[in-house]
N, C-alpha and C positions, 0 to 999 in steps of 0.2 A: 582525587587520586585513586589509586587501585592497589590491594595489597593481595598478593602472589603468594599461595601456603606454598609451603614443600609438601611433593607427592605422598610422602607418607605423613600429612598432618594429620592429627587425632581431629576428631570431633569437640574434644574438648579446647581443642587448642584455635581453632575456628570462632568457637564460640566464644571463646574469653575475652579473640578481637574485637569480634562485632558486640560485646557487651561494650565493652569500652568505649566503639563511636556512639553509639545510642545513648551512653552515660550521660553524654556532650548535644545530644539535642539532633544528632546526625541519622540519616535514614544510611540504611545499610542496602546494596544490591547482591545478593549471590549466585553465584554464576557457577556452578558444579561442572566437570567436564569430566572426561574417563578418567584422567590421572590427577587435573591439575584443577583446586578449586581458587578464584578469585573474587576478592573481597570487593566491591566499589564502593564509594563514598559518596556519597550524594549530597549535597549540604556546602556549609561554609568552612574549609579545611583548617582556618585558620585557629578555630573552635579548639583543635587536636593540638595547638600550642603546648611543648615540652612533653609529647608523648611518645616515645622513639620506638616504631613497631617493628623493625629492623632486626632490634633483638628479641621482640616477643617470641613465646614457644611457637615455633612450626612454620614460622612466617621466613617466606624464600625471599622476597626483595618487595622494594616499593618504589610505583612507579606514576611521575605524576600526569595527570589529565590535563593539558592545558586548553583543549575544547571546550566551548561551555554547554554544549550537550553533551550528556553522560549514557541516559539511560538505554539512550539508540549507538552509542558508541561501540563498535567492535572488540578494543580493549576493555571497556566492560564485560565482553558475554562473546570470548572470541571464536564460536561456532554458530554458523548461519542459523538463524532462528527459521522454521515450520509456523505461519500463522494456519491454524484448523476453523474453516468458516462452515457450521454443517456438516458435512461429511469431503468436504473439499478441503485438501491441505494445499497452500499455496510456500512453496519454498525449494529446498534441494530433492535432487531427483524425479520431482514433476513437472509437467509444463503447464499451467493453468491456461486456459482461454474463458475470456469474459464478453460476450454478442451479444449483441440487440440494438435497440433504435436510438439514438440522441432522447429524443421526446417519447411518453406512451402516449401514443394519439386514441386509440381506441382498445376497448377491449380484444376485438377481432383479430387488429392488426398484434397485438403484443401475444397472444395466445397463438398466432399461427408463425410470428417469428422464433417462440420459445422452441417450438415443437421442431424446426428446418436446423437451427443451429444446435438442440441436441442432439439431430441425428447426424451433423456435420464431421461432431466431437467438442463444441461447447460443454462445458461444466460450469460455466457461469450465465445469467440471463441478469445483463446489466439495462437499464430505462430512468428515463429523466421524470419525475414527477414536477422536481421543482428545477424548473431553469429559469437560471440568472443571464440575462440575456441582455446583449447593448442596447438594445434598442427598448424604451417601456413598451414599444408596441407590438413588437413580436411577440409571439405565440411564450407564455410565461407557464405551461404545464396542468396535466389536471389534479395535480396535488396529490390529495388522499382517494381521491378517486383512483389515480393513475395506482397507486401504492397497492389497493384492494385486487386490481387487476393483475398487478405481480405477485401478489400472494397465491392468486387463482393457477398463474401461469406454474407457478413453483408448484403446487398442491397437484398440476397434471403432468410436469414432467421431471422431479425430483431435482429442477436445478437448481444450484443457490444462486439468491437475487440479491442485486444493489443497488443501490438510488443515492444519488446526490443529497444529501441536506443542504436549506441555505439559512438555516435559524434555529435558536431552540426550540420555538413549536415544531417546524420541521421533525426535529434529530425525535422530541416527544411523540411524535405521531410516526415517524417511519418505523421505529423500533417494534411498533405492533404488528409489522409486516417484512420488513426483508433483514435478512441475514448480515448484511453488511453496509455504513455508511459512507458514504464516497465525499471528501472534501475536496472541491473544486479547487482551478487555479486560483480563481479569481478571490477565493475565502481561502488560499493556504496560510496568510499573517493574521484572521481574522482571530484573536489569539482567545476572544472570549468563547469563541463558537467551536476551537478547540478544548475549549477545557469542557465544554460538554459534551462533546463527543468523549472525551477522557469518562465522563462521569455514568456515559449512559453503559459501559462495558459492552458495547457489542462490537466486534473489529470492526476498522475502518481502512480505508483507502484514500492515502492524502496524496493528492496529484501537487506536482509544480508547479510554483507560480510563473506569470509568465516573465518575469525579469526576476526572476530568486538564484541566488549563490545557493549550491549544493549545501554549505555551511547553513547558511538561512531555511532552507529546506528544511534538514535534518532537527535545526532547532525548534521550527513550527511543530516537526515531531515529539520533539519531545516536550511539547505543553500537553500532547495526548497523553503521553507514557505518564506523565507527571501524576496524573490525576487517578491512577493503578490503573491502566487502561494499557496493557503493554500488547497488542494484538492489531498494530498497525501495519500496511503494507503502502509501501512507498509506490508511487505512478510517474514515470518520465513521460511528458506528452508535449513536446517540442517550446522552446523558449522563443523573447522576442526579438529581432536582429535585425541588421539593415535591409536582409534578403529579402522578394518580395515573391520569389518564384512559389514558393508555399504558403501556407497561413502561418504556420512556424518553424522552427528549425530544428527537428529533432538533435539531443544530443546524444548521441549513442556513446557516446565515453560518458556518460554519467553512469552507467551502466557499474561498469567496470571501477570507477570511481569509487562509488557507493559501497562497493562491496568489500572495497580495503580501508575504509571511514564506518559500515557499518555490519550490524548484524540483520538487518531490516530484510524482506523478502522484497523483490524489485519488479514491477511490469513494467510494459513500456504500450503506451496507445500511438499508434502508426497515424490512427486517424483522424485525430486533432492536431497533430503535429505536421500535419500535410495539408488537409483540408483538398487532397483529390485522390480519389480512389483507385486513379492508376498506380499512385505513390506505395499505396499501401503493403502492396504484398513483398516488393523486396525491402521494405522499410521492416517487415515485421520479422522476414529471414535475417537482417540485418542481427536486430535487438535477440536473437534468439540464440545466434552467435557469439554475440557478445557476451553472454552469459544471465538474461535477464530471464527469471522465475515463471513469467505467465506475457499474457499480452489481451489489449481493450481492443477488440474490433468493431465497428461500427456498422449493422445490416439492417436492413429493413426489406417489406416486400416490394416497393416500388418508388424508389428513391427519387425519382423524378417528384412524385408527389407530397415525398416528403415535409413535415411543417419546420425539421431544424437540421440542418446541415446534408442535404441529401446530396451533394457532390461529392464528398469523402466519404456516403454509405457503400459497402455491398452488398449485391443482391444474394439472394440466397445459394444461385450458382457459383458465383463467384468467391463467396465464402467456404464453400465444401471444396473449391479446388484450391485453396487457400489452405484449409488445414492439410488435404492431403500432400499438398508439396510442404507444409511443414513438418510434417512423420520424420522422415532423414535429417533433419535437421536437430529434432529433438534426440532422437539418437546417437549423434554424434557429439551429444553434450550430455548422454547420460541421464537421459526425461524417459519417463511414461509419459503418452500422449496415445 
């Protein structure tokens, strides 16, 4: 449940509440907003048996949570949350973009991609160290190698980097090196692999799985938040469906969804939710529209050659004329880009 002060509550009268649930074993969430501050309850409510906070001092009404994620819930924190990764904030009034290749194949290739989509207008330089991949035979990442190469790329063109974790060695060995962990579809229920990312504090980026309910989503998030890790950014990257005409099927009302269920900051990836690069660019004007925070584009320098998913990459021109028709776009939703 959630308890609503009146705008002129005292300080003390806030705290008397949240003494109270804490007395009962309950963790408390506070939420401060310009006028109105909101208590949330985090916990088992039933604990507060014969506690009637309705009349406590300064308390405006009580309202119950019937979600079982709380800490990503909107009515908990009902102004859009800023995650700050580095010097990149991903939330309202920016548009974040996050570029680079499925896989870091070389050093070469990752340092000459970083440098093309920073001067695009990338603020993110996103690379696979570890992929989880269908096939055991496919090309599985160069791991900490791949990771040393993004720190290098970051170190020469100040952008902040993210790489997939698929373990806790992983999440222990990337945190040495990039700014951000990115939880895949395929590990969004992985619920133990969440609670380490929860524990290592460094934001993360939890993409969709690929048959997850927005509810299911939201509560894999909050095994992050759980663990005092409240610096997650949610990734729509297309679900799985009968359709066959793409690899997936973006949901662009998740978008929009999310935003009235959460306080979470929202990307949306074009280019795994399509899996072809023609797809991509009005896919990504779409989600921009829609009102989504940032977007994962997928480039490399010679996609043909690519070792993971070079059909849905673009090239580097094709990228720069990609953010450029997205300028008007962000502007008429009120981004810097």
């Amino acid at each position: 449940m959630i308890i609503i002060m009146k705008p002129n509550a005292s300080k003390e009268a806030i705290r008397g509440v949240t003494c109270q649930i804490e007395a009962k074993g309950l963790q408390v969430h506070l939420s401060e907003g310009h006028e109105v501050t909101i208590v949330g309850v985090v916990g088992d409510k039933s604990l507060l048996h014969g506690i009637n906070f309705e009349i406590a001092d300064g308390v405006d009404k009580v309202v119950a949570v019937t979600e079982s994620y709380k800490l990503a819930n909107r009515k908990f924190h009902p102004e859009a949350s800023t995650v700050l990764v580095g010097n990149t904030s991903i939330g309202p009034g920016s548009l974040t973009i996050m570029a680079g290749p499925c896989a870091v194949e070389s050093r070469e290739q990752l340092l000459e991609t970083a440098v093309a989509v920073k001067k695009a207008g990338a603020n993110f330089l996103r690379g696979g160290a570890y992929k989880p991949r269908t096939s055991p035979y496919s090309f599985q990442g160069l791991e900490e190698e791949g990771l040393r190469y993004m720190k290098e790329a970051r170190e020469a063109t100040g952008l902040a980097v993210v790489c997939e974790v698929t373990s806790q060695h992983a999440i222990e060995t990337a945190v040495k090196y990039v700014d951000m962990l990115q939880i895949g579809a395929r590990n969004m229920q992985n619920f133990e692999l969440l609670k380490e990312a929860g524990k290592a504090r460094v934001p993360v980026l939890l993409k969709r799985g690929l048959s997850a309910t927005i509810d299911e989503w939201l509560n894999a998030a909050e095994y992050i938040m759980s663990e005092g890790n409240e610096r997650v950014v949610l990734c729509e990257r297309g679900i799985r469906t009968y359709e066959t005409s793409t690899r997936n099927t973006l949901d662009i009302s998740a978008v929009p969804v999310l935003r009235s269920k959460s306080h979470l900051p929202v990307i949306v990836d074009p280019s795994h939710a399509t899996g072809v690069r023609a797809y991509v660019p009005p896919l990504a004007k779409s989600a921009v529209a829609a009102g989504a925070d940032g977007l994962m584009i997928e480039v490399h320098p010679d996609p043909a050659r690519a070792l993971s998913d070079g059909p849905q990459s673009l090239t580097f021109g094709q990228f720069e004329q990609l953010c450029a028709s997205l300028r008007p776009y962000a502007r008429l939703e009120g981004r810097k880009f």
